[in-house]
PLY file of the C-alpha trace (Angstrom):
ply
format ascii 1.0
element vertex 213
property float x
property float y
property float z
element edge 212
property int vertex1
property int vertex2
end_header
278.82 20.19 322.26
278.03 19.36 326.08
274.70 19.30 327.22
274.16 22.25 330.14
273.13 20.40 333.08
271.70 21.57 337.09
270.71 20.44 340.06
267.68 21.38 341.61
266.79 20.62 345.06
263.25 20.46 345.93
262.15 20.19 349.41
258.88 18.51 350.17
257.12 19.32 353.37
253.72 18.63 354.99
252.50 16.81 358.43
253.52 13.79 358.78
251.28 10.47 357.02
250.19 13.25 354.24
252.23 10.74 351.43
255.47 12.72 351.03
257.30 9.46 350.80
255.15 7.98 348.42
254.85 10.58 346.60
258.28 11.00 345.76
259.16 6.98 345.61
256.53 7.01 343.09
258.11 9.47 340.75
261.85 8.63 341.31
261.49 4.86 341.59
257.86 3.97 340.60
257.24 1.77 343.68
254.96 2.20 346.19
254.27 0.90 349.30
251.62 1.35 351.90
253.70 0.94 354.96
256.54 3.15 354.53
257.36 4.44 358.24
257.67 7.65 359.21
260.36 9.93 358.09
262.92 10.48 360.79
264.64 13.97 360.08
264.81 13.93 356.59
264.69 11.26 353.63
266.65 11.76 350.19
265.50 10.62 346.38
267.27 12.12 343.18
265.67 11.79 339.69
267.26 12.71 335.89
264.76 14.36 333.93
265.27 16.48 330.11
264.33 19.90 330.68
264.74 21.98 326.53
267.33 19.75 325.84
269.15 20.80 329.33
269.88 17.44 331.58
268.46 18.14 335.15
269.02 16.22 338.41
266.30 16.70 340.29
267.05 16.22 344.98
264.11 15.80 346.67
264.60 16.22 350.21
261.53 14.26 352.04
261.36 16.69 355.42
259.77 14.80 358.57
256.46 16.10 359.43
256.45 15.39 363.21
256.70 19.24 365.20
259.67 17.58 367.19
261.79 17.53 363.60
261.46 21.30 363.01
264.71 22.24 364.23
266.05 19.73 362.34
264.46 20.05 358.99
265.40 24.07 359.16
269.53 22.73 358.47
268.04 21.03 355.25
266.05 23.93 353.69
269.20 25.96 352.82
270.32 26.02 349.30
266.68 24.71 348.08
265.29 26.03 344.85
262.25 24.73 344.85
259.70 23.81 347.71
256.33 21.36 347.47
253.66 21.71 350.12
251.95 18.47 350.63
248.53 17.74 352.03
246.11 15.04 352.57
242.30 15.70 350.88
240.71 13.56 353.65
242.29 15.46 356.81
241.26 18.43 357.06
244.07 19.71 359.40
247.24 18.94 357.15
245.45 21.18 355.26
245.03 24.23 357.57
248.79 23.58 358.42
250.18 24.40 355.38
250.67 28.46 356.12
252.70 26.97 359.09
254.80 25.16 356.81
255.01 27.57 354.48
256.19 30.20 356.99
258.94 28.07 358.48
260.33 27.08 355.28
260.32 31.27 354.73
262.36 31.71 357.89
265.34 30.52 355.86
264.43 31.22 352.41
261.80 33.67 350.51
260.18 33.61 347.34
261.07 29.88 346.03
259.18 28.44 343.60
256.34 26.49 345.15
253.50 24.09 343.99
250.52 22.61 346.53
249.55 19.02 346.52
246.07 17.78 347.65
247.10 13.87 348.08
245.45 11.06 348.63
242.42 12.67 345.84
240.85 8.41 345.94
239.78 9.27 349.88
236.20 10.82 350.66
237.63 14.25 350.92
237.32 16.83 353.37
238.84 19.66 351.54
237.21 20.98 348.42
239.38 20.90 345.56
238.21 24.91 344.68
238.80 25.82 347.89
242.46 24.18 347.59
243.04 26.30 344.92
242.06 29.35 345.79
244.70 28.99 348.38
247.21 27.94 345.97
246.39 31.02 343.93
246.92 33.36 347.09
250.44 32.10 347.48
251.31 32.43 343.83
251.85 28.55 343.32
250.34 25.52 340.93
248.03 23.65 342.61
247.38 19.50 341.81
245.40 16.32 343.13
247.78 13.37 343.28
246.99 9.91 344.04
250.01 7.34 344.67
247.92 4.49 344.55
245.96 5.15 341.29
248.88 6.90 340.07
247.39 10.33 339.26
249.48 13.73 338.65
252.62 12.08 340.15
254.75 12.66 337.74
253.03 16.06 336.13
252.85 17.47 339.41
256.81 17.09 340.18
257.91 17.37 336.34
256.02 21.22 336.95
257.88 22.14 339.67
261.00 21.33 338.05
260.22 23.04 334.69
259.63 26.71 337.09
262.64 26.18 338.91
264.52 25.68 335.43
262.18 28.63 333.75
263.37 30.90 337.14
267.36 30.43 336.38
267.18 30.94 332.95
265.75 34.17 333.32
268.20 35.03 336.18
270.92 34.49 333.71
270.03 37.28 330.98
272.44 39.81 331.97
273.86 43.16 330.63
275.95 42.19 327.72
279.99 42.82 328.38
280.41 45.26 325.61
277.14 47.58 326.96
278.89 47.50 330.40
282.17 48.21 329.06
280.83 51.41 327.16
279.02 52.60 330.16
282.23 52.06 332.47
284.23 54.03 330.18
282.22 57.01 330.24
282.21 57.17 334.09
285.83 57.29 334.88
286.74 60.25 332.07
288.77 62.25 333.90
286.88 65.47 335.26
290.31 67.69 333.92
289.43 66.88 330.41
287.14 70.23 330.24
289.15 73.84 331.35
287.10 75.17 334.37
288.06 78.38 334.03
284.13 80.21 333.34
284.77 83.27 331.73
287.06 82.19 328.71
284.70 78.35 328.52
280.95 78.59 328.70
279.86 75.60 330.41
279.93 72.83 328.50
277.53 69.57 328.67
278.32 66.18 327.47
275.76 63.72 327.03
275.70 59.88 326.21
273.55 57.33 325.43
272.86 54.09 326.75
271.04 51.60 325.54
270.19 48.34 327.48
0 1
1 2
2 3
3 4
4 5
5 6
6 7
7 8
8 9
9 10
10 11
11 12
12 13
13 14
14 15
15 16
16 17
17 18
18 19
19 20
20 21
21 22
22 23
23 24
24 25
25 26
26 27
27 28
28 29
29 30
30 31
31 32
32 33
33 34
34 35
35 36
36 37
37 38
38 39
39 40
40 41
41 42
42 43
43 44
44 45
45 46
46 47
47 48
48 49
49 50
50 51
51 52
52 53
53 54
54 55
55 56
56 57
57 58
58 59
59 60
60 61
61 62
62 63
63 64
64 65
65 66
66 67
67 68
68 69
69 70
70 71
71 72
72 73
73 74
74 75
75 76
76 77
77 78
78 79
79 80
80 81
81 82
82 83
83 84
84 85
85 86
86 87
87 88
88 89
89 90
90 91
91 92
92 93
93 94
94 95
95 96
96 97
97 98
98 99
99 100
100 101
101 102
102 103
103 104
104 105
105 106
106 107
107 108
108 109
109 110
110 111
111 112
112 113
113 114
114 115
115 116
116 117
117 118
118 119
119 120
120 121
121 122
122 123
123 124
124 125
125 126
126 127
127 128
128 129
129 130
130 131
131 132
132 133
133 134
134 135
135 136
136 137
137 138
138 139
139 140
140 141
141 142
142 143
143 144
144 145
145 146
146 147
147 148
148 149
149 150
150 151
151 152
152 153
153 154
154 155
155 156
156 157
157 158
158 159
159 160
160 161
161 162
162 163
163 164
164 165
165 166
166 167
167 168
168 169
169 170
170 171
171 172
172 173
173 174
174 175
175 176
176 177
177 178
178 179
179 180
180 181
181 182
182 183
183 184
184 185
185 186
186 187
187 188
188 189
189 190
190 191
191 192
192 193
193 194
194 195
195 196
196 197
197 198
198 199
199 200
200 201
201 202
202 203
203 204
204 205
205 206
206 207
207 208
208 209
209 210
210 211
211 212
């Protein structure tokens, strides 16, 4: 018996310096690096992961957080599944820019799957982790403090993403079983003839069905 197996591809956006990069070289390739340059455009990382016994090849595409990329990054949202929203707890303003992120990623796409990351959580922070939250909560995603360097929630926080993506298309594939659709179709194209029309010899007769989904 073959094991079912997807692809999911994640995008990963944020200003740029926020740890994107690491982040995701941490959970694909469990290196890190504290000079990694600046992503140009787009970087790309896959990871295999089990997901119920279902194999899963998990894309993250590493967007470029510079405003000068936008036009660019917009080409590799399509066909996404999933998105992450990055910050960094000791800048204040990567935080306040997430709704801009958020509402260019939902330009192209609506309603994805979405978890917040508060990075960098071993910095004196400037964003309260509550208050982090409570956004996260407003835009219906999981929230999480990573940090590459002590290796916190790196892997928990992209595992979750993966496992609502996965729990989202298995619930989009519960459909109308063939046989209940057959049964319905058959009762809509009876031929209106079947019954005489003529009133006065045939009281008007009702036929009823029932459908059960």
């Amino acid at each position: 018996m073959s094991i079912p197996a997807y692809i999911h591809k994640i995008i990963v956006c944020g200003d740029g310096a926020v740890g994107k990069t690491s982040i995701i070289k941490k959970y694909s390739e469990n290196t890190f690096n504290e000079n990694y340059m600046p992503t140009v455009g787009c970087n790309f990382a896959t990871k295999r992961i089990n997901i119920n016994g279902a194999e899963v090849t998990c894309q993250f595409w590493d967007m470029g957080g510079q405003p000068q990329f936008r036009v660019v990054r917009q080409n590799f949202y399509r066909g996404a599944r999933g998105v992450v929203l990055v910050f960094d707890v000791s800048r204040r303003e990567t935080f306040e820019n997430l709704e801009k992120w958020r509402e260019e990623v939902n330009e192209i796409l609506t309603d994805l799957p979405c978890i917040v990351i508060g990075n960098k959580a071993d910095l004196p922070r400037k964003v309260g982790e509550e208050e982090a939250r409570e956004y996260s909560l407003r835009i219906n995603a999981q929230y999480f403090e990573t940090s590459v360097i002590e290796n916190i929630n790196v892997q928990q926080s992209l595992d979750r993403i993966s496992q609502i993506i996965f729990e989202k298309r298995q619930s989009e594939r519960k459909t109308i079983s063939p046989l209940k659709i057959s049964s319905y179709s058959d009762d809509l194209i009876k031929p209106e003839t079947q019954y005489p029309a003529t009133p006065a010899r045939y009281p008007f007769h009702q036929t009823s069905f029932t459908h059960t989904l």
